[in-house]
Backbone as a chain_set.jsonl record, in Angstrom:
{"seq": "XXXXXXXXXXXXXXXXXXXXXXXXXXXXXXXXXXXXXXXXXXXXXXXXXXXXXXXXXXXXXXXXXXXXXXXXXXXXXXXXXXXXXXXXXXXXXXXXXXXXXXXXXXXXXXXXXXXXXXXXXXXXXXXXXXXXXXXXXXXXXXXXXXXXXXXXXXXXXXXXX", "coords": {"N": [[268.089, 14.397, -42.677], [268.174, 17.632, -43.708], [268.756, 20.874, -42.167], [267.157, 23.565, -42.43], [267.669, 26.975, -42.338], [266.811, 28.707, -42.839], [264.725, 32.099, -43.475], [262.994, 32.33, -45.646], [263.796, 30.929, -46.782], [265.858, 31.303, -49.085], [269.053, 32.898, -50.312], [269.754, 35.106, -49.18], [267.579, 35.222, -46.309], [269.286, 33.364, -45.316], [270.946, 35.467, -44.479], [269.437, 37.092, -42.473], [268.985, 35.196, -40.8], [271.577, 34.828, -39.257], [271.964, 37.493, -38.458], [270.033, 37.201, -36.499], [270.027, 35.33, -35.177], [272.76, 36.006, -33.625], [272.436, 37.732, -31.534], [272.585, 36.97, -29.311], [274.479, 36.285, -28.928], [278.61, 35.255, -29.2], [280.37, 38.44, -29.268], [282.977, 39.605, -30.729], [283.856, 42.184, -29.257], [285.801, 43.746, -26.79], [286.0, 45.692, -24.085], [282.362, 44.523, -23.585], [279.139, 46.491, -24.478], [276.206, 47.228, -22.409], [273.122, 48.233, -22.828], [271.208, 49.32, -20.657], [267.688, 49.826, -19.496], [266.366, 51.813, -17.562], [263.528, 52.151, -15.587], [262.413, 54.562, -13.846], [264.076, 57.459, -12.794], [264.852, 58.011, -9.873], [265.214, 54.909, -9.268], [267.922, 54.791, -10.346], [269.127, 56.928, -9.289], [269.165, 55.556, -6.299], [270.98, 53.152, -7.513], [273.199, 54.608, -7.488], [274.027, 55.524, -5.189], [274.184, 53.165, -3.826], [275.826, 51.727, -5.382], [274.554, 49.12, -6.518], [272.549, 46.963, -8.491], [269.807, 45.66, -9.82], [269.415, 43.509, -12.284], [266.805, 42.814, -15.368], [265.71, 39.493, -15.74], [266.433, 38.438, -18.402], [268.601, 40.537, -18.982], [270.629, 39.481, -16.941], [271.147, 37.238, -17.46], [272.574, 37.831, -20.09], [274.916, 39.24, -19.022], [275.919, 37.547, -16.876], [276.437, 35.336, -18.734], [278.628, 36.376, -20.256], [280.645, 37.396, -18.842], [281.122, 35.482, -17.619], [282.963, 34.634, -19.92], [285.202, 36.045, -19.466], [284.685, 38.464, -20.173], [285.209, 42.147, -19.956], [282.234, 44.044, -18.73], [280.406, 46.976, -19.5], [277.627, 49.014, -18.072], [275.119, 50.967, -19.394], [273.307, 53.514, -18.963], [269.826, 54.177, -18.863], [266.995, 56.19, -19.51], [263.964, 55.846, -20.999], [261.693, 57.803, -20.557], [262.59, 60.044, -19.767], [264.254, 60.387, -22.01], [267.012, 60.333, -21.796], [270.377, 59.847, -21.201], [271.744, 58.257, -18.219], [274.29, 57.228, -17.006], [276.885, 55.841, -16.971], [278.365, 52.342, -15.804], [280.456, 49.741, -14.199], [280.293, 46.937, -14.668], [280.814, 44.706, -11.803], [280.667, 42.159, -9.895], [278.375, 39.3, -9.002], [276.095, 38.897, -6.736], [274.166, 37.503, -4.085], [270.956, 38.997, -3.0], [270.447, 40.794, 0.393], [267.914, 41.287, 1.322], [265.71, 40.345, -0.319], [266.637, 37.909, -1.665], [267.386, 37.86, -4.289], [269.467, 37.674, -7.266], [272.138, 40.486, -7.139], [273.814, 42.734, -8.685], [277.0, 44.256, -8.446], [278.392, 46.978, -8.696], [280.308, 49.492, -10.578], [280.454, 52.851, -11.053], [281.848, 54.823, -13.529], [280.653, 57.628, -14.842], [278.771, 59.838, -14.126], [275.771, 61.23, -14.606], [273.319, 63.636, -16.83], [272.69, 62.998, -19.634], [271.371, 64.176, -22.625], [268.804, 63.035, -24.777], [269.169, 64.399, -27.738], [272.043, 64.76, -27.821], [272.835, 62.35, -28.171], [271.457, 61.202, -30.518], [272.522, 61.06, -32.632], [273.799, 58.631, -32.788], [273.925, 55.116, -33.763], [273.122, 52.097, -33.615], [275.209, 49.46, -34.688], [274.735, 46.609, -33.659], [272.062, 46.366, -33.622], [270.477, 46.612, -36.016], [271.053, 49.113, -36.427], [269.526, 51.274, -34.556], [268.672, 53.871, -33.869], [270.401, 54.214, -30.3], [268.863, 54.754, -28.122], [266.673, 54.235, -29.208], [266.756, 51.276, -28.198], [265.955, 48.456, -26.601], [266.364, 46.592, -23.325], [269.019, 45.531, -22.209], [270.433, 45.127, -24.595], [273.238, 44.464, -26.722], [275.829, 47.301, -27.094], [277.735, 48.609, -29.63], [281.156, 48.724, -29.579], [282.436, 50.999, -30.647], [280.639, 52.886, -30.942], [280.031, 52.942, -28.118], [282.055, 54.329, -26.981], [282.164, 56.187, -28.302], [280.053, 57.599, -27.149], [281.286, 58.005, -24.507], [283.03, 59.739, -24.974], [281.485, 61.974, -24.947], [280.494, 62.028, -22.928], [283.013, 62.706, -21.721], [283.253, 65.225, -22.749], [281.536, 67.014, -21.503], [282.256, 66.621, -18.436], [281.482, 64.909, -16.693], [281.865, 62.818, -14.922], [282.456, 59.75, -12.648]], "CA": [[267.332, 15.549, -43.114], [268.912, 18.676, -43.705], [267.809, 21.456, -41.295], [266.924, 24.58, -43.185], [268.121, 27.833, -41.409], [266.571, 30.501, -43.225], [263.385, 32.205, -43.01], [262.556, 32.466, -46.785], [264.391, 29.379, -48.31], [266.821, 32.0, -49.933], [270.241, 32.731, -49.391], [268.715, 36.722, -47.999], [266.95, 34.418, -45.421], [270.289, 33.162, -44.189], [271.763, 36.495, -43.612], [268.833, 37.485, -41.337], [268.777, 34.574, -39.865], [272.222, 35.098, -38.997], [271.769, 38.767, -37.495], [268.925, 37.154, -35.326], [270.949, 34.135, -34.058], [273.967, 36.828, -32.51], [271.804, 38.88, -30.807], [273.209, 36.588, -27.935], [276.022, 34.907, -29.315], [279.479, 36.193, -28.923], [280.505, 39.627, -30.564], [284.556, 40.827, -30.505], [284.079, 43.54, -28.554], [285.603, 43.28, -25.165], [285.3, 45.508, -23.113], [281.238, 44.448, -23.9], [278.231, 47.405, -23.361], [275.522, 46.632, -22.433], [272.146, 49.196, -22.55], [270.109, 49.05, -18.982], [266.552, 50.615, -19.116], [265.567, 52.087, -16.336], [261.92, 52.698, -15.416], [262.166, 55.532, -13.168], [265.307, 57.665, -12.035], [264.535, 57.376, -8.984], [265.974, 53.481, -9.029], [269.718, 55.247, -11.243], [269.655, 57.423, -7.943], [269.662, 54.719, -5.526], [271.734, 52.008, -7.543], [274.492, 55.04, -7.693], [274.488, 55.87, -3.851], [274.469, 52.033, -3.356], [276.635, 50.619, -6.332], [274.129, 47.748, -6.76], [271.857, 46.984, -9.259], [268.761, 43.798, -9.886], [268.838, 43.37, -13.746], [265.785, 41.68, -15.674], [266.111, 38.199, -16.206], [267.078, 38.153, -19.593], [270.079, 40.983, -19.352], [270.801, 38.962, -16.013], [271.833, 36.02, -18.217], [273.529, 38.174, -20.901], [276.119, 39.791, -18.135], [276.614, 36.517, -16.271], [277.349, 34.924, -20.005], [279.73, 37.809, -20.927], [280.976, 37.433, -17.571], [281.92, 33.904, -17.847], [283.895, 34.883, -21.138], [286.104, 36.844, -19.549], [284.752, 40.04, -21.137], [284.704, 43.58, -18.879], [281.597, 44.481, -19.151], [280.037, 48.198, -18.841], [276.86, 48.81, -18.224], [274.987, 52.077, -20.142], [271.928, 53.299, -18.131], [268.857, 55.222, -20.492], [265.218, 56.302, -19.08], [262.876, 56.411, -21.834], [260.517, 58.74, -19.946], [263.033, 61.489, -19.719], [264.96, 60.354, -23.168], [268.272, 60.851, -20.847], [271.336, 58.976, -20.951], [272.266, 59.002, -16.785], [275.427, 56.953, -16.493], [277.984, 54.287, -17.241], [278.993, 51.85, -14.617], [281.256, 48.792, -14.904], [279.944, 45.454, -14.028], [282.062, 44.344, -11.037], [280.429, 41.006, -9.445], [276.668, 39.19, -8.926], [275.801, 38.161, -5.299], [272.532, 37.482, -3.695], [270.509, 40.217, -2.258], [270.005, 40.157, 1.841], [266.678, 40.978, 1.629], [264.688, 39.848, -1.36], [267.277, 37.024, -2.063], [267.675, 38.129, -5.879], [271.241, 38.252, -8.002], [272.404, 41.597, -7.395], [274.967, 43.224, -9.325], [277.753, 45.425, -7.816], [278.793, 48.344, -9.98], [281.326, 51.027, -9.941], [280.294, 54.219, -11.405], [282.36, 55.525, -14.051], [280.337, 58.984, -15.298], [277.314, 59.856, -13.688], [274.594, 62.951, -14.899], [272.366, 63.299, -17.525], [273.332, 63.335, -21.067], [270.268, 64.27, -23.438], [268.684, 62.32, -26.536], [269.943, 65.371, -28.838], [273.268, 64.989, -28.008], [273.452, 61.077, -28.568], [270.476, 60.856, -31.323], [273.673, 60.018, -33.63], [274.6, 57.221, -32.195], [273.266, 54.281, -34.359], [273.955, 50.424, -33.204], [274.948, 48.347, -35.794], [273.931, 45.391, -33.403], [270.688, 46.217, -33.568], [269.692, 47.287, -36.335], [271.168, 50.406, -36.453], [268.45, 51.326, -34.429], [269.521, 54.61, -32.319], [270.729, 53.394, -29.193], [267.954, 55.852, -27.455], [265.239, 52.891, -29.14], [266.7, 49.904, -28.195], [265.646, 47.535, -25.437], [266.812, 46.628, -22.139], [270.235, 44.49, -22.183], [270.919, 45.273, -26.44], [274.811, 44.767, -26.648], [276.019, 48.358, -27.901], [278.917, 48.341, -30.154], [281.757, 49.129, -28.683], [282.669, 51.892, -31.155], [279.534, 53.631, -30.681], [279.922, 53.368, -26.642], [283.145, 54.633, -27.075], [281.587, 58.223, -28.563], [279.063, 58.339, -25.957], [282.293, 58.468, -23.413], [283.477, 60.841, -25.422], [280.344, 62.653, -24.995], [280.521, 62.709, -21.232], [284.453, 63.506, -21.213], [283.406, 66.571, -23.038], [280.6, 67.361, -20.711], [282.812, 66.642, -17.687], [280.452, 64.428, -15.952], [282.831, 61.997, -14.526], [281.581, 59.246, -11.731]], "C": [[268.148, 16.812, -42.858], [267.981, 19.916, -43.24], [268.001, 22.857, -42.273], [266.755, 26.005, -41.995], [267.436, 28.973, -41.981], [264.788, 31.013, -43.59], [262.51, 32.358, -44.106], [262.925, 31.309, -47.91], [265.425, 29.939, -49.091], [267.606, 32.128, -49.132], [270.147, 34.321, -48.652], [268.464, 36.167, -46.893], [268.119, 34.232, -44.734], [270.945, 34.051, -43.629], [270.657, 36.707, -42.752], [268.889, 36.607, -40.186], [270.177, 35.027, -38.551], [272.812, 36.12, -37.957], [270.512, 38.184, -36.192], [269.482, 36.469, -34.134], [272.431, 35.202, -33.093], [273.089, 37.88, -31.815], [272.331, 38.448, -29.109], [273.885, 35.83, -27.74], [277.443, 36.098, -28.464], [280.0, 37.206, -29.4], [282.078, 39.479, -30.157], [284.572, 41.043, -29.809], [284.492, 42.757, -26.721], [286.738, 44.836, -24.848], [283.49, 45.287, -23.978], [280.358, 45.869, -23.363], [276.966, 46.754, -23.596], [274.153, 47.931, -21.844], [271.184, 48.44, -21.468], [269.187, 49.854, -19.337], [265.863, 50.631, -17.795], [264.073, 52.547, -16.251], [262.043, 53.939, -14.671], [263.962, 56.175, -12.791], [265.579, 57.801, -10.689], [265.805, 55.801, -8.372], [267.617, 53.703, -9.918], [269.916, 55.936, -9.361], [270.255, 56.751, -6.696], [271.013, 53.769, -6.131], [273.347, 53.565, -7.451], [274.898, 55.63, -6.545], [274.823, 54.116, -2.97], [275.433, 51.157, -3.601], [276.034, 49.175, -6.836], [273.001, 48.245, -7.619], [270.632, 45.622, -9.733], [268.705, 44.029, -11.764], [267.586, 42.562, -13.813], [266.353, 40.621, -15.873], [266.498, 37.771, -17.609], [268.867, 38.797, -19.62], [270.693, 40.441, -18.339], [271.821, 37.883, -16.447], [272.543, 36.504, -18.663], [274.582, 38.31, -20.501], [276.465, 38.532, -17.518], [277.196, 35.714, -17.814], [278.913, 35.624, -20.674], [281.135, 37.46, -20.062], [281.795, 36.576, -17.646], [282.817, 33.645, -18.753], [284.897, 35.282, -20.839], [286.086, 37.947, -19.7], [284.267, 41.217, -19.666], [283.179, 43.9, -19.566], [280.766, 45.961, -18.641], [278.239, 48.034, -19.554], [275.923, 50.611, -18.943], [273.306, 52.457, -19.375], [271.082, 54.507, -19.121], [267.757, 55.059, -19.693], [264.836, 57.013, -20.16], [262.141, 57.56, -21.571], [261.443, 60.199, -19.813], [263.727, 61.3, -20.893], [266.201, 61.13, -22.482], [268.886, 59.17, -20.522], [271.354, 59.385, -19.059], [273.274, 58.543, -16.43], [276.045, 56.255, -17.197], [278.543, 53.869, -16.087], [279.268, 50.268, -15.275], [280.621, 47.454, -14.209], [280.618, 44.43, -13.095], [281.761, 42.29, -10.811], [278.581, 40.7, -9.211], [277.111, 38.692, -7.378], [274.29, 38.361, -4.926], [272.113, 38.614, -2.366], [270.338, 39.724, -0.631], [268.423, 40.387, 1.864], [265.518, 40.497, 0.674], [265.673, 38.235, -2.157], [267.064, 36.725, -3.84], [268.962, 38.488, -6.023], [270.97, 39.434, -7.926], [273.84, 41.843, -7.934], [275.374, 44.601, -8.525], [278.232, 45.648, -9.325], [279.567, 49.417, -9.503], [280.699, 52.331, -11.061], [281.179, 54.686, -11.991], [281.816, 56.974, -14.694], [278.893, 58.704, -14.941], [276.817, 61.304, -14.067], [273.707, 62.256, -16.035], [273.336, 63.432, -18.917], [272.157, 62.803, -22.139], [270.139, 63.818, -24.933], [269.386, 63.08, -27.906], [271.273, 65.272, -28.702], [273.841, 63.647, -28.579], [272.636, 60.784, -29.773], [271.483, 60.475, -32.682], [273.943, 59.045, -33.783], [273.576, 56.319, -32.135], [274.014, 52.916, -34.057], [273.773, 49.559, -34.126], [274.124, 46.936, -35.655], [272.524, 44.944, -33.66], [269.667, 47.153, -34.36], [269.652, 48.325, -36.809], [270.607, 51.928, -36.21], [269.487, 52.879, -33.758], [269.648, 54.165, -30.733], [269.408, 53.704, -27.992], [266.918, 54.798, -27.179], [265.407, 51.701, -28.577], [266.564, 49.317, -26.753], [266.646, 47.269, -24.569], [268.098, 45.334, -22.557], [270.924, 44.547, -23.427], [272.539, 45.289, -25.979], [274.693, 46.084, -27.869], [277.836, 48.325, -28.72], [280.016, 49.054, -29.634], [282.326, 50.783, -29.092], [281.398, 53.2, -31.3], [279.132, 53.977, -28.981], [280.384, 54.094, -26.463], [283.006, 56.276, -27.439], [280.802, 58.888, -27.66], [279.99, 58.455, -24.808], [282.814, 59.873, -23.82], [282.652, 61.898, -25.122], [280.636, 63.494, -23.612], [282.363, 63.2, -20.837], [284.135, 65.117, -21.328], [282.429, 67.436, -22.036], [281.057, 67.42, -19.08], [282.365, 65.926, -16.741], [280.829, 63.018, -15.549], [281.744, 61.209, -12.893], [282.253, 59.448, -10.36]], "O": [[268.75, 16.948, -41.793], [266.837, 20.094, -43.657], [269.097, 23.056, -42.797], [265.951, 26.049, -41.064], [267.559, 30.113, -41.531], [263.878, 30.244, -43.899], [261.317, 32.519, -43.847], [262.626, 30.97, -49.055], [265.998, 29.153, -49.845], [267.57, 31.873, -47.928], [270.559, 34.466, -47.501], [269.264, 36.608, -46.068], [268.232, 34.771, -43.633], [271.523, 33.875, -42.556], [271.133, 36.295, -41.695], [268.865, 36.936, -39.0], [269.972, 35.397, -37.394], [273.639, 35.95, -37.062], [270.266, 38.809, -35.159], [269.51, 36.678, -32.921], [272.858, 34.878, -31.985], [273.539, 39.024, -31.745], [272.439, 39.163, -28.113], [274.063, 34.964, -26.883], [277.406, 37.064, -27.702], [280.299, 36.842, -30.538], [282.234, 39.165, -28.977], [285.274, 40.369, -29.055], [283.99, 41.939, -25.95], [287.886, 44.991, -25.263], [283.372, 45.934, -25.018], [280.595, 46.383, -22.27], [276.632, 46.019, -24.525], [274.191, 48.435, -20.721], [270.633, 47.34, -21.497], [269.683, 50.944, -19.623], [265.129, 49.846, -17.194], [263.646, 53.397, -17.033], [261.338, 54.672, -15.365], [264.894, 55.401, -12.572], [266.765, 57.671, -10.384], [266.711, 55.723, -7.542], [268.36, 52.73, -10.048], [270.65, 55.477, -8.486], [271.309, 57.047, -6.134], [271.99, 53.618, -5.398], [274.497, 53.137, -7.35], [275.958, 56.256, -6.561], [275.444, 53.919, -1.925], [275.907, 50.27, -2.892], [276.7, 48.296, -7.383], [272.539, 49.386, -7.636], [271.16, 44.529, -9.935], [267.867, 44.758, -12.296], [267.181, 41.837, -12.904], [267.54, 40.642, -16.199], [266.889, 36.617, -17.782], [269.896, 38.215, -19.964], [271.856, 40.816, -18.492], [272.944, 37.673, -15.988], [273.648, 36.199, -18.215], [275.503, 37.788, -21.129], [277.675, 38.364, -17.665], [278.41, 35.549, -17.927], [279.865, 35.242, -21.355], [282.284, 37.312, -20.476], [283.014, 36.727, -17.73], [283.513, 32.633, -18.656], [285.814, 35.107, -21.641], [287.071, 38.66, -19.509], [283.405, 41.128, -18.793], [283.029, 43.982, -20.785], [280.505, 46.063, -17.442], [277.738, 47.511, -20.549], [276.705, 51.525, -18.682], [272.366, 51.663, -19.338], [271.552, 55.392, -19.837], [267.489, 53.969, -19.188], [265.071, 58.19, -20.434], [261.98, 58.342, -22.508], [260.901, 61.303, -19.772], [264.095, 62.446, -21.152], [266.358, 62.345, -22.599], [268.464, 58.11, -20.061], [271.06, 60.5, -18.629], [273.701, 59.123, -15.432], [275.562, 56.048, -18.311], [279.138, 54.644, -15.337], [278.742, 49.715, -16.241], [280.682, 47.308, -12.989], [280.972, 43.351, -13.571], [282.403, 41.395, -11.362], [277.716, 41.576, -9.239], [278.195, 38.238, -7.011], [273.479, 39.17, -5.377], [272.663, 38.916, -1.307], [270.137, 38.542, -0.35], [267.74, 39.571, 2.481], [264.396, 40.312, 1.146], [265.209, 37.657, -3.14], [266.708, 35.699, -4.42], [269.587, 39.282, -5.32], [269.91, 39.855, -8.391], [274.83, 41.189, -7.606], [274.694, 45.547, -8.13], [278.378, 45.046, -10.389], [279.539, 50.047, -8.446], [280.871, 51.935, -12.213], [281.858, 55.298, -11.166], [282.774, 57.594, -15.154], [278.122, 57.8, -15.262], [277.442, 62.337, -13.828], [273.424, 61.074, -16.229], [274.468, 63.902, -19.032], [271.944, 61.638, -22.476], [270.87, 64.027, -25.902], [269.963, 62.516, -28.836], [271.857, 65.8, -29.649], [274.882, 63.573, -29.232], [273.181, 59.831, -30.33], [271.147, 59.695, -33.573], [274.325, 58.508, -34.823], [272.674, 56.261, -31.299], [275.215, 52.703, -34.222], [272.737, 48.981, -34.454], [273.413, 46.311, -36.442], [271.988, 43.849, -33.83], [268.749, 47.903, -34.028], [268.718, 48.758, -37.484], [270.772, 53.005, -36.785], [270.644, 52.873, -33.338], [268.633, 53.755, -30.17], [269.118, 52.881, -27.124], [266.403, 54.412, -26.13], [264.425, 50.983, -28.387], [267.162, 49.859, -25.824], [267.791, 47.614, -24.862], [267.813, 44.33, -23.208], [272.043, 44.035, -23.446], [272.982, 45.987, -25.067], [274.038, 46.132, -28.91], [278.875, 47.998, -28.147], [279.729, 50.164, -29.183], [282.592, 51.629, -28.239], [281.578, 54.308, -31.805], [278.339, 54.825, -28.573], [279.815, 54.975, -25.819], [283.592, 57.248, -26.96], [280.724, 60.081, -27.366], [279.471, 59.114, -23.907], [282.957, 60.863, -23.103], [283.272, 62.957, -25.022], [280.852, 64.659, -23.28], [282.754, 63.873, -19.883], [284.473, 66.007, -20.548], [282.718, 68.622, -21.876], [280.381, 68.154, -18.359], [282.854, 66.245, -15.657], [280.081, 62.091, -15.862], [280.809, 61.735, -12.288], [281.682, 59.081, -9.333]]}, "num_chains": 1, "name": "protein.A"}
């Protein structure tokens, strides 16, 4: 029996399918980014006086997959609630927490501040959609050529980590 891949029976159907199935396949891009939503800044404050970080269990997987590739991966931090970029930090190693015995991720801090929805509201991710990066969910791989402007962003802003 021949397994039928597409969500309409047409060959349209197979390109979506296509865009659905890499959402956590492998892309090119290496170094990889990878968008973090934070709930509160608050928890950007601490992970950037600590260097550590608890992902959700989904982008948890993505970075240890990435990880296992070989690929550098940076991580892109965004709070909805203030529509504020607040950092980039590089994904160093996972180890288990001492006191809640959860994977934690060490992180180095490459550009830390704020950097406001108006300044990035350009910056559309092909991965996903071409959604602005602003909308997209917690762990979304960001293309690398679209990370790559939001550095640019913070070179020009001076907001180095």
């Amino acid at each position: 029996m021949q397994q039928n891949n597409t969500f309409n029976g047409d060959n349209q159907g197979m390109l979506e399918f296509d865009v659905v199935r890499r959402r956590f396949e492998d892309y090119d891009d290496n170094p990889m980014f990878l968008l973090i939503r934070a709930s509160e800044k608050r928890n950007i404050d601490i992970a950037q006086s600590c260097k550590k970080w608890v992902f959700s269990p989904q982008t948890e997987k993505k970075v240890l997959y990435y990880s296992s590739k070989g690929k550098i991966i940076y991580l892109i931090y965004y709070i909805k609630e203030l529509e504020m970029v607040m950092g980039i930090a590089e994904y160093r190693s996972m180890s288990i927490g001492q006191r809640n015995n959860k994977p934690t991720a060490i992180i180095y801090w490459l550009y830390k501040g704020c950097v406001p929805k108006n300044k990035i509201r350009h910056l559309r991710n092909p991965y996903d959609y071409r959604k602005p990066i602003s909308e997209s969910l917690d762990g979304v791989v960001i293309q690398q050529g679209v990370a790559e402007e939001l550095i640019r962003i913070y070179n020009e802003t001076g907001k180095k980590g």
